[in-house]
Each structure stands twice: as C-alpha cells, then as structure tokens.
N, C-alpha and C positions, 0 to 999 in steps of 0.2 A: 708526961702531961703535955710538955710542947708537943709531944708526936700528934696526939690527938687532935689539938686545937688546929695543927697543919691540916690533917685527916679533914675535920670539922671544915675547914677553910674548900677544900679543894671541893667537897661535899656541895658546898653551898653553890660556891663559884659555878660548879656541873651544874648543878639544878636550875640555878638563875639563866646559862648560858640558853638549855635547852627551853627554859619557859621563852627567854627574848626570841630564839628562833621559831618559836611555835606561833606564839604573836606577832611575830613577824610576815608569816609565811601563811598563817591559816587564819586568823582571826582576822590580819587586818585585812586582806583581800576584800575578806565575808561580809567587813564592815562597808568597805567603797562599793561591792558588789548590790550590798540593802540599799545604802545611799544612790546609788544610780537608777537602780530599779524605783524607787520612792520617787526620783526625782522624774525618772520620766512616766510613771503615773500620773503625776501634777501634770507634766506638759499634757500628757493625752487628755485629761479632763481639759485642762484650757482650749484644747484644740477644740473638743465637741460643743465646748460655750459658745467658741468661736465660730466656728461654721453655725451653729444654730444662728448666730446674729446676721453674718453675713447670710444667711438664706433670706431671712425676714428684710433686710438691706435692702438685697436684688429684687425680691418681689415688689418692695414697696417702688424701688426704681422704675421695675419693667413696668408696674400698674401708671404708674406717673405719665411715663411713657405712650398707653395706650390710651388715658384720659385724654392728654392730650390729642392724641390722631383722632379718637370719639368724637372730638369737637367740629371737627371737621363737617360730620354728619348732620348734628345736630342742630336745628334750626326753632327758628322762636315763632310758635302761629298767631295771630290775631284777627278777630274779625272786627271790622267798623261799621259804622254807619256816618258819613261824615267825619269830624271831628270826636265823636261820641265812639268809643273802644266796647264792644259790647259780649267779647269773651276773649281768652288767651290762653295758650298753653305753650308745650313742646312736639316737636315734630322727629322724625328724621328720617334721609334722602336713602330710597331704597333703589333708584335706577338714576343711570346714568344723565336719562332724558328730563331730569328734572321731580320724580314720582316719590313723592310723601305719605307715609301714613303716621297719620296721630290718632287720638282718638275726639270723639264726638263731642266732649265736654267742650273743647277747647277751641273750638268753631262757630259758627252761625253758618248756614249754609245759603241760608235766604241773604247774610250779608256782602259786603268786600272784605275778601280775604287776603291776608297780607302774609308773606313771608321775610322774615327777617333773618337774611346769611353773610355773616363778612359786613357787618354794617352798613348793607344794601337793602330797601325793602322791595320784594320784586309780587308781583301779582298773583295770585293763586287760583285756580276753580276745584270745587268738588266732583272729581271724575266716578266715584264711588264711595257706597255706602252700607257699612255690613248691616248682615241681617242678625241681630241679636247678639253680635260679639264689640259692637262701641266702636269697631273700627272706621276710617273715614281715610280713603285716599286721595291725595290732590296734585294735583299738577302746576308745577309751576309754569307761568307764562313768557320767558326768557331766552334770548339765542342761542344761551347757553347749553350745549348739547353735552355737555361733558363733566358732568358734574360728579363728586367722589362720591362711592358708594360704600356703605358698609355691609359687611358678608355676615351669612345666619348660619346659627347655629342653633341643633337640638336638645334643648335644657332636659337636665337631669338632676335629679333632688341631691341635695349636699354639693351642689356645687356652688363657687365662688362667683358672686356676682354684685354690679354697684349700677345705678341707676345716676342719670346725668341728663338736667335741665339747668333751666334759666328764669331767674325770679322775676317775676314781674315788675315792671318799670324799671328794670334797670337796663343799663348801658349791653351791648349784646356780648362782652370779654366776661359776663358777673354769670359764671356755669355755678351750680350746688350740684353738690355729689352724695351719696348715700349707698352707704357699703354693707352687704349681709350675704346671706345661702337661700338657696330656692328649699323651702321646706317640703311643700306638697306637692304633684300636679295632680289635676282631679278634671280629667275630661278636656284639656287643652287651657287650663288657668292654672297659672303659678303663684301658691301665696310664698310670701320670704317672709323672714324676719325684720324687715325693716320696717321701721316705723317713720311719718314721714308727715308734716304739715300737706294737708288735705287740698290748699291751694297754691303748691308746688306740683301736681304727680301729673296731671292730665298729659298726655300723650308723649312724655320722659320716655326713653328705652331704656331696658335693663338689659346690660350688656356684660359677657363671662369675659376675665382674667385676658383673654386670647383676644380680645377685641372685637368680639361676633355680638351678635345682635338675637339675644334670645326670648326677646317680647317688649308688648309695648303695654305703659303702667297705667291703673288706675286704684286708687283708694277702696278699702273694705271700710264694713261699717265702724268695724275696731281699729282704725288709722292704719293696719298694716298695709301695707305694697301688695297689690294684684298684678298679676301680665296675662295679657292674651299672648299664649306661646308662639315663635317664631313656624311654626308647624302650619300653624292658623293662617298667621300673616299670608304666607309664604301662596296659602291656596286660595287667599280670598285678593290679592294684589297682581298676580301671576297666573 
C-alpha cells in the first residue's frame, strides 16, 4: 500500500512538474506575446486619432497663417459725395502699381472714391469697367509704387476656399471671413457653398487654402457666394 501511494506521489509530482514547465515555457510566452500585440494595436489606433488631429491642427494653423498675409491685399472701397458715403464694399490689390479690382456694387463711379489700406485713406479712379461680368478696376492715386500683390489661381470645383472682407463702419483691423468649396463653375462663375449676409460680399475675394486669389464675390438670389473666376479677372485687368 505504502508502494503505491509513493508510486501515486511521484505520478503526481511528474505530472505537475511537466504542466509547470509547459506553462512556463508555451503558455506564458503566448500570453505576453497577445498582450503586446493588444497593446500595440491600441497605440496604432491612437497614433491614427492622432495624426488625424494634428492634420486638422496644421491646417487650421497654415489657413491662420494665409488669412492673415490675405489681409495684406485686401482693401476696404468707398464712394462719397462729401460727407455723405454713398456705396462700400471690398477690394483687392492686383499689381504692384496700385491696381484694384472689386466689383460694381461697391462703388459710385460718378463719385470720390476712396480706398482704405493700413489705416490710410488714399484716393482712387475708375480705370475700367467690365462689360457684363460686375467687374470694376481702379487705380490708386499714391507714390506708392510697391504695393503687395496677391497671386491667381485656377478654381476648380471641391476645392477649399474662404472669402475675406470688412464690415462696414468698422475700424479697418475688423476682416469677416467665410469658409466653404467651389461647388459649380458654369461659364467662368463659381457658386460655393457659402452662405453669406448680402451686405458683406460685394467685391470680397474668394481665395484657395494656398493663398491665391480665385475670384472676386457677389451674392445670388438664394444668399449663396458667386465669383467671377480669377480666369476672367485676369483677361479683363491684364
């Protein structure tokens, strides 16, 4: 009887030995093996969260970025009659030598035209006038021969684009901005998606992500954003 329960004993003792070395040697590897794999799953998902955010980050910086330099451009038009303000809008500087185009709304041609840059008001004339596209170029009257230009580009539908004036009566640092995509062009007019108070758009530029200059805005019947495409500008200024 003792023999056996020795027998019994050493049986056991074998068995257990080889399970501890099997768990030892194969299971637990297998276990740290899942768990690392698990865990660096997690990291790579976090990574891809994380680069999406930092993507949307840098864009939102570089657009900051270009808004500002845009401003550059951008100038505030008005026509008077004396004291008496008798239209306004947005402009902006398409040569070096001083040369504006806005569009028609935002002018009086018969008045004094004023430009407002750098909180300067400097003098303007009507040098031209489209024929059926709204456009109006003006010259300013200034010794200033060196004025910052912004550079054109050719709009293409689904592309990234924000529109940038200056509300009236205000201070010339108070720019509004409006962000959307060029939905259609149809014959050298871009409608977007943006929707926009009707007595903000008049000669605003819609300008791409890159900081180009790809037309100049007016209102549709439905509030959306129109532009005569920088294609246009470009033939009727040049």
């Amino acid at each position: 009887m003792k023999k056996y329960k020795a027998v019994d004993f050493l049986v056991i003792f074998f068995v257990g030995g080889l399970s501890g070395v099997f768990f030892t040697f194969f299971v637990v590897p297998k276990l740290a093996e899942f768990g690392v794999k698990t865990a660096q799953k997690a990291v790579n998902q976090t990574i891809i969260v994380n680069k999406t955010e930092k993507l949307f980050v840098q864009e939102e910086e570089i657009l900051d970025n270009i808004i500002e330099e845009a401003k550059k451009y951008t100038v505030y038009v008005k026509s008077k009659s004396g004291n008496l303000f008798l239209s306004s809008g947005s402009g902006v500087i398409i040569g070096s030598n001083g040369l504006i185009v806005t569009r028609k709304e935002a002018i009086n041609a018969e008045a004094e035209i004023v430009v407002e840059r750098n909180g300067n008001e400097l003098e303007a004339e009507v040098i031209k006038e489209g024929n059926g596209n709204g456009l109006v170029l003006l010259k300013v009257n200034d010794k200033e021969s060196n004025f910052p230009v912004i550079s054109f580009s050719s709009p293409k539908v689904g592309k990234k684009v924000f529109m940038l004036g200056r509300k009236r009566g205000t201070a010339e640092d108070k720019f509004f901005i409006n962000k959307g995509i060029i939905k259609i062009i149809d014959d050298g007019i871009l409608e977007t998606n943006i929707v926009e108070n009707a007595g903000l758009i008049s000669g605003t530029p819609l300008i791409d992500y890159s900081g180009n200059l790809v037309g100049i805005n007016f209102i549709g019947l439905d509030g959306f954003v129109f532009s005569v495409s920088s294609d246009i500008i470009k033939e009727f200024a040049f």
